[in-house]
N, C-alpha and C positions, 0 to 999 in steps of 0.2 A: 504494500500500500504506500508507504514512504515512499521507496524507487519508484512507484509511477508518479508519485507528487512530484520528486523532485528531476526526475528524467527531464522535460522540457524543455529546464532551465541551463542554460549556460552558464558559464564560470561568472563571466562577466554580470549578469541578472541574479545569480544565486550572492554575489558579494555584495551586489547594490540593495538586495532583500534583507541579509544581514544587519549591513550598516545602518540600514532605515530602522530596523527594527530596534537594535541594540548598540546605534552609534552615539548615542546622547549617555549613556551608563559606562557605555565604555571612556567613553571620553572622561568624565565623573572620576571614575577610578585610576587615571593617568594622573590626574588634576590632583588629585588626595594623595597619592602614591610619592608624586614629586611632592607636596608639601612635608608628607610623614618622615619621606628621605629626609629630606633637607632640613628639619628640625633635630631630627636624630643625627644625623651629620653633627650640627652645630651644638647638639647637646653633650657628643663624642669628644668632642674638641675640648670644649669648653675641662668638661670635667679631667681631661687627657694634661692639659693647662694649670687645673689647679692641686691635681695631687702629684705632681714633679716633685 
């Protein structure tokens, strides 16, 4: 049942289906991932800095 749903589709329509679908969440989680990084970075540092 799947295979005949997604048979039709092409690579190119099955990635534009995706992104529609789940390109706002994904994006979300780049968005939060780089913040969470980057604070943990700087919190790394930070404490790296002060127990020398």
């Amino acid at each position: 049942m799947v295979h005949e749903g997604l048979d039709p589709l092409t690579d190119d329509k099955l990635v534009e289906l995706i992104e529609d679908k789940a390109g706002n969440d994904l994006q979300m989680i780049r968005i939060n991932g780089s913040v969470v990084g980057g604070l943990a970075g700087i919190l790394i540092y930070v404490l790296g800095m002060v127990l020398k």
